[in-house]
C-alpha positions as CSV (number, residue, x, y, z in Angstrom):
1,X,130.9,84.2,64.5
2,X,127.6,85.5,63.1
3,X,128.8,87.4,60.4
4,X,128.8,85.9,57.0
5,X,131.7,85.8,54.5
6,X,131.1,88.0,51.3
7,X,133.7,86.3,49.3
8,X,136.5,83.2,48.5
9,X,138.6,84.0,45.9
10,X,142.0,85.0,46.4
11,X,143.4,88.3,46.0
12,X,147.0,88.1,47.2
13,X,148.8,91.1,48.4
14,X,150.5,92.8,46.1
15,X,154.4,92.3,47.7
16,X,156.0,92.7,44.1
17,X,159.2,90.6,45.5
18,X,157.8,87.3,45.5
19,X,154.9,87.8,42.2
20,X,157.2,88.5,39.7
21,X,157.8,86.1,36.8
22,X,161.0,83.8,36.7
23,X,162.7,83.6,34.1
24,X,164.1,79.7,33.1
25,X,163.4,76.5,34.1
26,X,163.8,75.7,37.9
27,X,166.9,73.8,39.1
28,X,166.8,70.8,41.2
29,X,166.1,71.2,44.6
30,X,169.5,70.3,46.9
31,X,169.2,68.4,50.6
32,X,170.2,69.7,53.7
33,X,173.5,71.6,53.7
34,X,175.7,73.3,51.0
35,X,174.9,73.2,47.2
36,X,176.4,74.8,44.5
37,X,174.8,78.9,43.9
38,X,172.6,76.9,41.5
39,X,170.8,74.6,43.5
40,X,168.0,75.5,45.8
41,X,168.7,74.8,49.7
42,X,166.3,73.9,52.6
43,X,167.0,73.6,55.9
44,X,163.9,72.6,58.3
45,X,164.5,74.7,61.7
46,X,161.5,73.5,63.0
47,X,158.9,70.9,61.9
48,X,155.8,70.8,64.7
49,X,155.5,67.3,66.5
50,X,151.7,67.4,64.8
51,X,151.7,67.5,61.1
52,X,147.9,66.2,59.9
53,X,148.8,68.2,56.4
54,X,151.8,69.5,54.0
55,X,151.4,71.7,51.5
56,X,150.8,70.3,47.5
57,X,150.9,72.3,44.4
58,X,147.7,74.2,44.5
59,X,147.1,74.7,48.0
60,X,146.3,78.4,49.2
61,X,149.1,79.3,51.8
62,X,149.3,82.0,54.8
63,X,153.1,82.3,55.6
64,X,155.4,84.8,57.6
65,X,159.1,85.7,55.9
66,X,162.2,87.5,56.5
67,X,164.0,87.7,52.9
68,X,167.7,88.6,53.3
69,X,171.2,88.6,50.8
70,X,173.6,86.0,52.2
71,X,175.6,89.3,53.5
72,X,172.3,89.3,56.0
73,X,171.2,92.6,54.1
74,X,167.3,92.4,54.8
75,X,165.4,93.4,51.7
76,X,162.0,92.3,52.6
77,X,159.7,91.3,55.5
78,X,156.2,90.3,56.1
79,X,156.6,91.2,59.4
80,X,157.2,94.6,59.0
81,X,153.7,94.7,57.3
82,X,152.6,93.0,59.7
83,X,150.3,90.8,57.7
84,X,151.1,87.1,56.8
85,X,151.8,86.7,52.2
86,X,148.9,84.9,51.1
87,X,149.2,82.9,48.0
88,X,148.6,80.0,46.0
89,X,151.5,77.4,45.4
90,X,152.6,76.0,42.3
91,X,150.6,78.3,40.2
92,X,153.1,81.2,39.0
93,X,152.9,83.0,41.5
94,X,156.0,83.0,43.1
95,X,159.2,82.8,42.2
96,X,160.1,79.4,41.2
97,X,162.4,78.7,43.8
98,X,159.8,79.8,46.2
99,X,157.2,77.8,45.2
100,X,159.1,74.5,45.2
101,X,160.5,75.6,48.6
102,X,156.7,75.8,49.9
103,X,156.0,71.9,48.6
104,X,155.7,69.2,52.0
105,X,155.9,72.1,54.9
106,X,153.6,72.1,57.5
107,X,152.0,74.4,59.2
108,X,154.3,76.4,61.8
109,X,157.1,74.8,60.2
110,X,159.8,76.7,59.9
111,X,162.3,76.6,57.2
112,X,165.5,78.6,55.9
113,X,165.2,78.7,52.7
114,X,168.8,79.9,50.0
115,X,167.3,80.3,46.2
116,X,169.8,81.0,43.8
117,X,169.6,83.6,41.5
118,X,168.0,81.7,38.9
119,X,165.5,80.3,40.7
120,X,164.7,84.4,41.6
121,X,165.1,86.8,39.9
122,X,167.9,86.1,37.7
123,X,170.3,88.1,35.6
124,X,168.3,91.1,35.8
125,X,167.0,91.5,39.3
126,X,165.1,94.0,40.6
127,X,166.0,97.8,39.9
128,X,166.4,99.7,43.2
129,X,166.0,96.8,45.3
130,X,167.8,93.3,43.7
131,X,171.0,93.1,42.6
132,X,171.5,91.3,39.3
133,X,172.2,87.6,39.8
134,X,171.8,87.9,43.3
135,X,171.2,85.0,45.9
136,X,168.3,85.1,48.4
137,X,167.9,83.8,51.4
138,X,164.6,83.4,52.8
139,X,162.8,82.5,56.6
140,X,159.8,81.1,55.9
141,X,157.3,79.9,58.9
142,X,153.8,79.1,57.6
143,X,150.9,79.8,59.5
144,X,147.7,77.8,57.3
145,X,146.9,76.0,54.4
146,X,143.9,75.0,52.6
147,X,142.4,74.2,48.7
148,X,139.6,75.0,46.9
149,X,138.6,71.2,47.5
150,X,138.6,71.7,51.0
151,X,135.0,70.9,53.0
152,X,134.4,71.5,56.8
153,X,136.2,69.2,58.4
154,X,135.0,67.5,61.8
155,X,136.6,65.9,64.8
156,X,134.3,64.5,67.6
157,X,136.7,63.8,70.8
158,X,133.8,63.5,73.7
159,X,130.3,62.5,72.8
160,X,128.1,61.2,75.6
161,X,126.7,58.0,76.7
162,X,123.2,59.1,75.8
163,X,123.0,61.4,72.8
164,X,118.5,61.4,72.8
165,X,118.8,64.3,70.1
166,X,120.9,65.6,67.7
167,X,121.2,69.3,65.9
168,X,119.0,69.9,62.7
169,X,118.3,72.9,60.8
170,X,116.3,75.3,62.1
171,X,117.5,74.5,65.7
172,X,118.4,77.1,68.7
173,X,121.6,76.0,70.1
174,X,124.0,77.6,72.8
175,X,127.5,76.6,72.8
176,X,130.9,77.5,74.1
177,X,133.8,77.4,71.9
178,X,137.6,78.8,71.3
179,X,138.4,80.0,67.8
180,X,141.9,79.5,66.8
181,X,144.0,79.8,63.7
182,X,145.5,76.4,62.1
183,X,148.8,78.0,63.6
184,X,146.7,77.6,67.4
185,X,146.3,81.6,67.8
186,X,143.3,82.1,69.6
187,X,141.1,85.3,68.2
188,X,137.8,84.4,70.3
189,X,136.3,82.7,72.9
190,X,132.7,82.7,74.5
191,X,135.0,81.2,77.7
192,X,136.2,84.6,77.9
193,X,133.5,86.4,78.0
194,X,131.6,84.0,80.6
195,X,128.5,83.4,78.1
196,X,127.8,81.2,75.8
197,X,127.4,82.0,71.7
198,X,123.3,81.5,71.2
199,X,122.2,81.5,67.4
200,X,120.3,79.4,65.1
201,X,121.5,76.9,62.9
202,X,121.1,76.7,59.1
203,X,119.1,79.6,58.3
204,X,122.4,82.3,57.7
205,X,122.9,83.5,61.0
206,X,126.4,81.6,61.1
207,X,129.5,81.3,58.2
208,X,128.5,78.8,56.2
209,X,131.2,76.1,57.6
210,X,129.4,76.7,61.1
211,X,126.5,75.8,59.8
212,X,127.5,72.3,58.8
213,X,130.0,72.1,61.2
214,X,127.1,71.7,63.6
215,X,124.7,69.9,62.5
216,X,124.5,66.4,64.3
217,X,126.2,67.2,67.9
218,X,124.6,66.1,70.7
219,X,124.4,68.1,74.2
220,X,127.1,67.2,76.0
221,X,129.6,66.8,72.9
222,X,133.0,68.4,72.4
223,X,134.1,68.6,68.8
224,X,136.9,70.0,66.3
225,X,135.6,72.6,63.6
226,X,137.9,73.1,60.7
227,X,136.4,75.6,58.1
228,X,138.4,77.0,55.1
229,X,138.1,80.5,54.5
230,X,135.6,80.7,51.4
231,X,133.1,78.5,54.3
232,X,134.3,81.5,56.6
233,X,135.1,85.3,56.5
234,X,136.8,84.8,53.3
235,X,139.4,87.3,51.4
236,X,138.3,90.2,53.5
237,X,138.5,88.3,56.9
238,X,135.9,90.2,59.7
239,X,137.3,93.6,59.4
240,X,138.8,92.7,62.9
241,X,140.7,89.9,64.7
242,X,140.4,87.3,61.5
243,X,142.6,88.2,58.3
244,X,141.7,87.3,55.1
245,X,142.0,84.0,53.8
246,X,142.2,82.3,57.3
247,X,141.5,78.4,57.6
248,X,139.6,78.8,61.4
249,X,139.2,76.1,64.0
250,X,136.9,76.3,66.1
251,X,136.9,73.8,69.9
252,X,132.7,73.6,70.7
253,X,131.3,72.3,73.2
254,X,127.3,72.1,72.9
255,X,125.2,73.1,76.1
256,X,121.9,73.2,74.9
257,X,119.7,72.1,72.2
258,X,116.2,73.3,71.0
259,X,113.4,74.2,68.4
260,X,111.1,76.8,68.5
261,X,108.2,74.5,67.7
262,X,109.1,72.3,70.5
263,X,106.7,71.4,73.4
264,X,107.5,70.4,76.7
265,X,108.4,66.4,77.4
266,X,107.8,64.6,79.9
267,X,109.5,61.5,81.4
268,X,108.1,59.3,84.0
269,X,110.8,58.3,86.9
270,X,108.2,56.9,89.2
271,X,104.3,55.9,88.9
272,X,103.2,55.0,92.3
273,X,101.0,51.6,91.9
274,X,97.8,53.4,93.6
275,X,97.0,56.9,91.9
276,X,93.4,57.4,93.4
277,X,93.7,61.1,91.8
278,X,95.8,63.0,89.5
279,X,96.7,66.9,89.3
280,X,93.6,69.0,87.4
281,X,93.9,72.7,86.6
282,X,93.2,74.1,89.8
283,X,94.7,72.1,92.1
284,X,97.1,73.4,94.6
285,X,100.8,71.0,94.2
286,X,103.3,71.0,97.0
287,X,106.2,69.5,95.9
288,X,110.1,68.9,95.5
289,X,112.4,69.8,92.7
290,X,115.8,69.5,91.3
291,X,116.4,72.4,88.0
292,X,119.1,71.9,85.8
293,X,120.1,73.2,82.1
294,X,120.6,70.1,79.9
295,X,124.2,70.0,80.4
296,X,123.2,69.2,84.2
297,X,124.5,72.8,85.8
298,X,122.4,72.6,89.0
299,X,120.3,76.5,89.1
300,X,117.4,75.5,91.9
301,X,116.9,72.8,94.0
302,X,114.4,73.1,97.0
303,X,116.0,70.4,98.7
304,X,119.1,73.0,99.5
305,X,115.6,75.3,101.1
306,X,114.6,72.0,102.8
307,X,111.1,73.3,101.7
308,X,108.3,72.3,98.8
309,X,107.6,75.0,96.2
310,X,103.9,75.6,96.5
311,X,102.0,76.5,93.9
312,X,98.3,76.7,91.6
313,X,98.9,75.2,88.7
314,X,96.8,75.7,85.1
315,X,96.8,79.6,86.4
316,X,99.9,81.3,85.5
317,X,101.5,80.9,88.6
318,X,104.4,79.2,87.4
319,X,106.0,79.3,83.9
320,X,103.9,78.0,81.2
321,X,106.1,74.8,80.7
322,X,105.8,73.7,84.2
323,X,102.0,75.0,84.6
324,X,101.7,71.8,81.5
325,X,104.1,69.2,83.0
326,X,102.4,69.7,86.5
327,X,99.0,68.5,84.8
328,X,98.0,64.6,85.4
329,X,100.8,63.6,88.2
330,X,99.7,61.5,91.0
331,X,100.7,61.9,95.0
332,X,104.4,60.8,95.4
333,X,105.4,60.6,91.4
334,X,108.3,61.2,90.5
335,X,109.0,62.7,86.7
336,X,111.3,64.5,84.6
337,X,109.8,68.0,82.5
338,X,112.0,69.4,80.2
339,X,111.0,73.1,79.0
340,X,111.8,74.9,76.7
341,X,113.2,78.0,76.6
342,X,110.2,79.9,75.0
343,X,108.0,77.8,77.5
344,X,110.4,79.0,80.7
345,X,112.5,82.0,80.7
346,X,113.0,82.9,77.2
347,X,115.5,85.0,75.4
348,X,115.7,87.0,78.6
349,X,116.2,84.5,81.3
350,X,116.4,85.2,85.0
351,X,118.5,85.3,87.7
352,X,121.6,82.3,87.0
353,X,119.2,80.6,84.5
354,X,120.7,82.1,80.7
355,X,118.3,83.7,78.3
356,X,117.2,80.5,75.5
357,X,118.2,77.7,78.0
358,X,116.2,74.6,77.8
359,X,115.4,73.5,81.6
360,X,115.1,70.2,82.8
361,X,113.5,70.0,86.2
362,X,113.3,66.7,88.3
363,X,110.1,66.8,90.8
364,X,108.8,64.4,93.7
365,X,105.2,65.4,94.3
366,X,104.2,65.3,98.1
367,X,100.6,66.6,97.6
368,X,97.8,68.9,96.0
369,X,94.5,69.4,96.7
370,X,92.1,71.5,95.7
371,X,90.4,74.7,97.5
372,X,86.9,72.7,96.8
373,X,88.0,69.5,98.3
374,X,86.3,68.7,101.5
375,X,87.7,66.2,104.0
376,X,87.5,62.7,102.8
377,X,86.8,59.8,105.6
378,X,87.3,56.4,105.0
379,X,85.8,53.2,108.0
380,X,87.9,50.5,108.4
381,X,86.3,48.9,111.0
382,X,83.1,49.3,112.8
383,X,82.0,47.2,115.8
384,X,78.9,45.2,115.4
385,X,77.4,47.7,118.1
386,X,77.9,50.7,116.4
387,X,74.4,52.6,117.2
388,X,75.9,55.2,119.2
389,X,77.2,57.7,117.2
390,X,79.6,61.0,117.8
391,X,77.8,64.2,117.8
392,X,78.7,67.4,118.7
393,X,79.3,68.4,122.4
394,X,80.3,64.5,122.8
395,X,83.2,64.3,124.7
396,X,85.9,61.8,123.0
397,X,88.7,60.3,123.6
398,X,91.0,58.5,121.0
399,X,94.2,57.3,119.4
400,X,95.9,58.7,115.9
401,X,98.7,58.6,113.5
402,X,99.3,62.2,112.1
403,X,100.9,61.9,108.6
404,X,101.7,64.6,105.4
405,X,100.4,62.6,102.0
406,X,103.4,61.3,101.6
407,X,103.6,59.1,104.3
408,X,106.1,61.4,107.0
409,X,104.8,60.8,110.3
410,X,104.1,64.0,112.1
411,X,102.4,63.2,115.5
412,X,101.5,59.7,116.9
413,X,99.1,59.4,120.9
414,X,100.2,55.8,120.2
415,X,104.0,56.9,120.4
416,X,102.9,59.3,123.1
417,X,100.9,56.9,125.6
418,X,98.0,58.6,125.7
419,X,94.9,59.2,124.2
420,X,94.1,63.2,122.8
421,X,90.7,63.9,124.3
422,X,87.9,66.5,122.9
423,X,84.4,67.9,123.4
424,X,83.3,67.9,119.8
425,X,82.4,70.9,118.2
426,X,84.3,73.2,120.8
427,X,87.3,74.2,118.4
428,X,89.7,72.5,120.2
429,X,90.8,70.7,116.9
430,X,91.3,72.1,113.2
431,X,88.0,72.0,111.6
432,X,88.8,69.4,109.1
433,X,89.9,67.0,112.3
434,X,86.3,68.3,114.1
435,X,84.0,66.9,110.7
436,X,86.3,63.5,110.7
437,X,85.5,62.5,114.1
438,X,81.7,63.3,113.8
439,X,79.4,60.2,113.3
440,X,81.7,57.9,114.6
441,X,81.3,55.2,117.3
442,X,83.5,53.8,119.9
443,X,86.1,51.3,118.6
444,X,85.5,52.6,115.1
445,X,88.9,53.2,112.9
446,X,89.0,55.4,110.4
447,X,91.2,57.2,107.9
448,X,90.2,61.2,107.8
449,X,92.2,62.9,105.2
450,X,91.9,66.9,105.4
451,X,93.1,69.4,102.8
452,X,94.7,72.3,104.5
453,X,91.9,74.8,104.1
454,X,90.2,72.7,106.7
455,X,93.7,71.9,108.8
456,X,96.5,74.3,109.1
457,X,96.2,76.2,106.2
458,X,99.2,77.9,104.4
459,X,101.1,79.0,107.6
460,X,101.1,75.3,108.8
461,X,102.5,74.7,112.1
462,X,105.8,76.1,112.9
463,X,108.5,72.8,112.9
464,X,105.9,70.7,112.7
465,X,103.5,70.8,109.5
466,X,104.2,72.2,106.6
467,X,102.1,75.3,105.2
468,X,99.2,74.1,102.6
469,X,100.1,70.4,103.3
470,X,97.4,67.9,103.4
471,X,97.0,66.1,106.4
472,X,96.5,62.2,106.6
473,X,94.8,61.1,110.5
474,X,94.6,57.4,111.2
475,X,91.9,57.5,113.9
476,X,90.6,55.3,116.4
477,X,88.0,56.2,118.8
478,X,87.8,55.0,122.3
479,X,85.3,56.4,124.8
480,X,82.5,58.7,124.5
481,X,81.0,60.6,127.1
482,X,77.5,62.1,125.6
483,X,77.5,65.9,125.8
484,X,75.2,68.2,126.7
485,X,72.3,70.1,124.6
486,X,73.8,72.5,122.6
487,X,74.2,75.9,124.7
488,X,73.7,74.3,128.2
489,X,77.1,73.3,130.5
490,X,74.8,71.9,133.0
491,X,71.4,70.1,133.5
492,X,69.1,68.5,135.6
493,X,68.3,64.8,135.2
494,X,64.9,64.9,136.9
495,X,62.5,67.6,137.6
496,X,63.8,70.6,139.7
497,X,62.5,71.4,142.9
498,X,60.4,73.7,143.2
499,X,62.4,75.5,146.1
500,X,65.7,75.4,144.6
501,X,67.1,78.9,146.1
502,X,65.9,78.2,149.4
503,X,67.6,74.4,148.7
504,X,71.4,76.4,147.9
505,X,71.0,78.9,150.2
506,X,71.3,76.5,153.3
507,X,71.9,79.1,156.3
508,X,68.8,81.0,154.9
509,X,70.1,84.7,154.6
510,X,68.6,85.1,151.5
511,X,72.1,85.6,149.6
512,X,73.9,82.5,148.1
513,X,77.7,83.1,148.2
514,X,79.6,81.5,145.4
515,X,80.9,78.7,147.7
516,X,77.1,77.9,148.6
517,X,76.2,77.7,145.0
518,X,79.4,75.4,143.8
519,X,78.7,72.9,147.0
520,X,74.9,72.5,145.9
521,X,75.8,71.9,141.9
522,X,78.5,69.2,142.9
523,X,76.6,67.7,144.7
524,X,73.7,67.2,142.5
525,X,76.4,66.1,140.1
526,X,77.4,63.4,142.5
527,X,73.8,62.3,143.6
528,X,73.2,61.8,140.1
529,X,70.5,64.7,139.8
530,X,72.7,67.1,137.4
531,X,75.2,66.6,135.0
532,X,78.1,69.1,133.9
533,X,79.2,69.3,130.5
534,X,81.9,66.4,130.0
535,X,85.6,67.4,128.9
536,X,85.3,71.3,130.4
537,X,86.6,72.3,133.9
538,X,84.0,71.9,136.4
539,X,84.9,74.4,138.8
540,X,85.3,77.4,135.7
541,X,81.9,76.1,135.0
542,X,80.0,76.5,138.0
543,X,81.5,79.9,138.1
544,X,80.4,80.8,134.9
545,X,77.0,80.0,136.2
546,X,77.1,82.1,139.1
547,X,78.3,84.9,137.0
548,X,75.4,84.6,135.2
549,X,72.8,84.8,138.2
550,X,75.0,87.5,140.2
551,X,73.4,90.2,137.8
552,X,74.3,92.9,139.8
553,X,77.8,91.5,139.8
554,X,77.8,92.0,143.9
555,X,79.5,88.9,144.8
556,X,76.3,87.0,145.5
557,X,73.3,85.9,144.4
558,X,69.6,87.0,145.7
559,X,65.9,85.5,145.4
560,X,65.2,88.3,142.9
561,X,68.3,87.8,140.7
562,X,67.6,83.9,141.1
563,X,66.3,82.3,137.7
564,X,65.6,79.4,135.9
565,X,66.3,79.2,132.2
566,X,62.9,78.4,130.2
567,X,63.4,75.3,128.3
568,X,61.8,72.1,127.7
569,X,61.6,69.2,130.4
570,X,64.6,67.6,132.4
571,X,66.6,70.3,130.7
572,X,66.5,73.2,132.5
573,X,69.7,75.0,133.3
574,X,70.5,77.9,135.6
């Protein structure tokens, strides 16, 4: 297919039988059935239920023949050459009973053709090899036809609903196609071989007729290519499978359609009404995607992985096509990016994507963000009392919806019945979550939204949030109990007495045992003279603090290992 013909003009074979001059003027041509040794005879064997064409005086013919004498002597056979007589008609170039005999068949017609002698070769024959005055009898079946008028023809039997673009010159198409004979012999086919034929169109790389033949298809059509052999391989044929002077047909069916100087484009699907922020150079993009070639053969698809494709984009990350098309799309919009090919895979391809495809990839965008985004925190309601603020150590309790960007619920208290309860600043929550809930006051509501750098980060949450997905946390707060100092768990509300050991160590041994030393704190907890820090376990603290007086590590706690920690008033702490 991409080698060009060198040549049109005949050269027929030289099969001395049939060139020969005749001698006289040619009879009448008889009907079917017998005629006088004078007349010449046709008999149609076969005539093909299809006949678009006949043969007319100057047409270039390709037939088969067995030439016998009416004893059934064969003298002559194109078979035996195995190579079809090529020829024009009506031009003296053929005996004259021959060429009339030629006139209104079609091709693989088959006729029987008896030409009298002087219609042949007359009184003088043939020495060696025709009788004098001899009758001939001839079994014709011709395999093409075609004139030196003839231009590409072009039959379009499927063109699609939407034809967007059509094939100019210059263009980069891949196509699958059978090549047949006019007779129907197939001598290739990209089907065959599983791959399609890639070439460019109009600059040589094709025969000539190809070149036309294809100009104006759109993706997605299926057409006829008839191309006469001086628009094709010509008298010399391809040195292989094609003879010369073959009329070829080709069946093509266009997958894909492009120009080298072609950008990406971009079709919008779905523009959500509220785009706050679109996709920068930088940004990290979590979202869905269907890939196709632009006859619509499905290659990707992360729906099948039930799972976004993450990525940077505007750093190489992805192919240069998409890294483009990714840039200005807001949270959940939907668009269409066609690449291509020297924009996606290139000449190369990868994997079940064909080197030069165009791709067409449909994407839903769930999120980005970028790895300088902080959390963002939006009040939708404030009490009019609102001086009491969150701070950290506060212990909180409150209600959320847990959501992705996109609107997919993750987690709900509401759902659950309960509230989710806190000491702030203890790294009991993600650290985005910890910053949202910070400066808030009770019955505040408030919309914290968290990139995942400050939430789960690219690992996510096992079945339950995605890796690198943005996290959306309807809050409302509830109670707050006010914490502790930073780095105390317990203080005194009043001034400490000044016998505190001898006060805990009630049966005055001079050791306080652990169970001495919790009974003492709780109660000043319950009297209202200490306070333990709010949303920890009491009794892990108070043992924690006796820990930290049994120096020794002994089990129990002496007047010498006894000691008050040196801080400011009312806040002392053991």
């Amino acid at each position: 297919m991409a080698i060009r013909a060198r040549g049109w003009w005949p050269t027929p074979p030289p099969l001395f039988l049939l060139l020969l001059w005749v001698t006289g003027q040619a009879a009448p041509v008889a009907g079917l059935g017998l005629g006088s040794n004078t007349e010449l005879e046709i008999e149609r064997r076969f005539v093909p239920d299809e006949c678009p064409r006949t043969v007319r005086s100057g047409d270039f013919v390709r037939y088969h023949y067995v030439g016998t004498f009416p004893d059934g002597q064969k003298f002559d056979s194109s078979y035996d050459r195995d190579s079809t007589f090529n020829v024009f008609v009506g031009k003296g170039q053929l005996i004259a009973g021959m060429d009339q005999a030629l006139v209104g068949m079609c091709v693989n017609e088959r006729r029987f053709v008896k030409i009298p002698p002087n219609l042949a070769y007359g009184s003088e024959g043939v020495s060696g090899v025709i009788p004098p005055n001899s009758v001939l009898h001839f079994d014709v079946l011709l395999m093409d036809i075609w004139n030196l008028e003839d231009q590409v023809q072009i039959h379009t039997y499927f063109k699609p609903p939407s034809c967007p673009r059509t094939i100019q010159v210059s263009d980069f198409v891949r196509y699958h196609y059978n090549g047949t004979f006019l007779d129907g012999t197939l001598f290739d086919s990209s089907h065959n071989r599983m791959k399609t034929y890639d070439t460019y169109v109009g600059i040589g790389w094709l025969i000539p007729g190809m070149d036309k033949g294809l100009l104006g298809m759109c993706v997605g059509e299926k057409r006829i290519i008839t191309i006469p052999p001086f628009l094709a391989y010509g008298e010399d044929g391809d040195g292989k499978d094609i003879p010369g002077q073959a009329s070829l047909v080709f069946d093509v069916a266009l997958l894909d359609l492009h120009n080298p100087k072609d950008s990406i484009s971009i079709e919008n699907k779905v523009v959500p009404e509220n785009c706050e922020r679109r996709s920068q150079s930088g940004d990290f993009l979590r979202y869905h995607y269907n890939g196709t070639l632009l006859d619509g053969t499905l290659f990707d698809s992360s729906y099948s992985r039930n799972r976004t494709f993450d990525t940077y984009i505007g750093r190489g990350y992805v192919i240069a096509g998409m890294d483009e098309g990714l840039l200005g799309v807001c949270i959940g919009e939907k668009r269409r990016i066609v690449v291509p090919p020297h924009l996606g895979y290139g000449e190369e391809g990868r994997g079940n994507i064909p080197g030069s495809a165009v791709l067409v990839f449909d994407i839903h965008v769930i999120d980005f963000h970028n790895p300088s985004d902080s959390i963002s925190i939006t009040s939708h309601y404030k009490p009019p009392d609102c001086s009491v603020l969150s701070k950290k150590g506060d212990y909180l309790k409150y209600h959320y919806n847990a959501s992705l960007l996109d609107g997919t619920l993750l987690d709900s208290t509401w759902n659950l019945g309960k509230t989710y309860n806190i000491v702030l600043g203890s790294g009991q929550v993600v650290l985005g979550m910890d910053m949202g809930l910070r400066e808030m006051c009770v019955g505040e509501k408030r919309t914290v939204i968290i990139p995942p750098h400050l939430g789960y980060g690219e690992a996510g949450v096992d079945g339950e949030v995605p890796g690198s997905a943005v996290l959306v946390f309807d809050i409302e707060l509830l109670e707050l109990v006010a914490g502790l100092p930073e780095g105390y768990m317990f203080i005194w509300n009043g001034e400490v007495s000044a016998n505190l050991f001898e006060e805990i160590d009630k049966d005055g041994d001079g050791e306080v045992l652990l169970e001495e030393f919790s009974e003492y704190i709780h109660g000043q907890v319950a009297s209202g003279k200490g306070k333990l820090a709010p949303g920890f376990d009491a009794e892990m603290i108070v043992k924690n603090m006796f820990t930290n007086q049994d120096r020794n590590g002994d089990g129990k706690v002496t007047a010498e290992e006894f000691k008050l920690k040196d801080q400011e008033a009312k806040h002392d702490e053991l």
